[in-house]
C-alpha positions as CSV (number, residue, x, y, z in Angstrom):
1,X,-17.0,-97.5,97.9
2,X,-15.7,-100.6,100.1
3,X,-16.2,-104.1,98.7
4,X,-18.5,-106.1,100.5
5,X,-18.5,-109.7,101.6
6,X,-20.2,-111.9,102.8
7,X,-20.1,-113.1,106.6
8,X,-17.7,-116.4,106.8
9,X,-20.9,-118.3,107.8
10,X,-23.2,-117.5,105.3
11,X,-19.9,-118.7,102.3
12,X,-19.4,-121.7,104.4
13,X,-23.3,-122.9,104.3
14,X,-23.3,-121.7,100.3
15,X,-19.7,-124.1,99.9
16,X,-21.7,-127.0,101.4
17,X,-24.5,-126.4,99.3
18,X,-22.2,-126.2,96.0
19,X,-20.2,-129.6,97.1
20,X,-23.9,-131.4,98.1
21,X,-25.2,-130.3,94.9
22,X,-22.5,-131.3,92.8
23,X,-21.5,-134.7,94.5
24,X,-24.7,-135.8,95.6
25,X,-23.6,-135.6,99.3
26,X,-25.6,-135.4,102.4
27,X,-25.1,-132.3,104.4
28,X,-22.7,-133.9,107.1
29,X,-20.4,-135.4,104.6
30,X,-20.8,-132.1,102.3
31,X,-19.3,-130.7,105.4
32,X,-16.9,-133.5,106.1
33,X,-15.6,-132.9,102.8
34,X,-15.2,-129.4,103.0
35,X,-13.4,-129.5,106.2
36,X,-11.3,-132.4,104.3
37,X,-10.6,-130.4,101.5
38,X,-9.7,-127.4,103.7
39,X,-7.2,-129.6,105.8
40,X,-5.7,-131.0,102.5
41,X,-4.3,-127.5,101.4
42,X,-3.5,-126.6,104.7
43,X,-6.1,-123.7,105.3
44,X,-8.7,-122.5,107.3
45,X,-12.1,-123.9,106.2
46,X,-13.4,-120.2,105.9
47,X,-10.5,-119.9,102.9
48,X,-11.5,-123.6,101.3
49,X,-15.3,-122.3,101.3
50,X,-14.5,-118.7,99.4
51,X,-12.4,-120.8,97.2
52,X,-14.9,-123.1,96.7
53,X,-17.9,-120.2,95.9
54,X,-15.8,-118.3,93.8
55,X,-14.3,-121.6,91.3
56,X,-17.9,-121.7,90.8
57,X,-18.7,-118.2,90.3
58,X,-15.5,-117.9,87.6
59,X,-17.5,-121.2,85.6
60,X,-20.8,-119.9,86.0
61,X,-19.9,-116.9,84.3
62,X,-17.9,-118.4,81.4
């Protein structure tokens, strides 16, 4: 059975959610800081937000 994701859109809006939640941000700068982040390491901002859902995924389940 194939593994399904989720479409890039709906783990961006969940990775602005996560950094919002956990810095107290607005939702512009939760994105600001997401695009940041993603431009930091040099990746797309779809691969910054899977990153971002799944470090908290992998804590959650600890």
């Amino acid at each position: 059975m194939p593994v399904r994701s989720a479409p890039p859109a709906d783990v961006v809006a969940l990775a602005r959610t996560v950094l919002a939640a956990a810095h107290g941000l607005s939702a512009p700068a939760a994105r600001a800081a997401l695009v940041a982040m993603a431009q930091d390491r040099g990746w797309p901002v779809t691969r910054c937000a899977e990153f971002v859902v799944a470090t908290v995924g992998g804590k959650a389940s600890r």
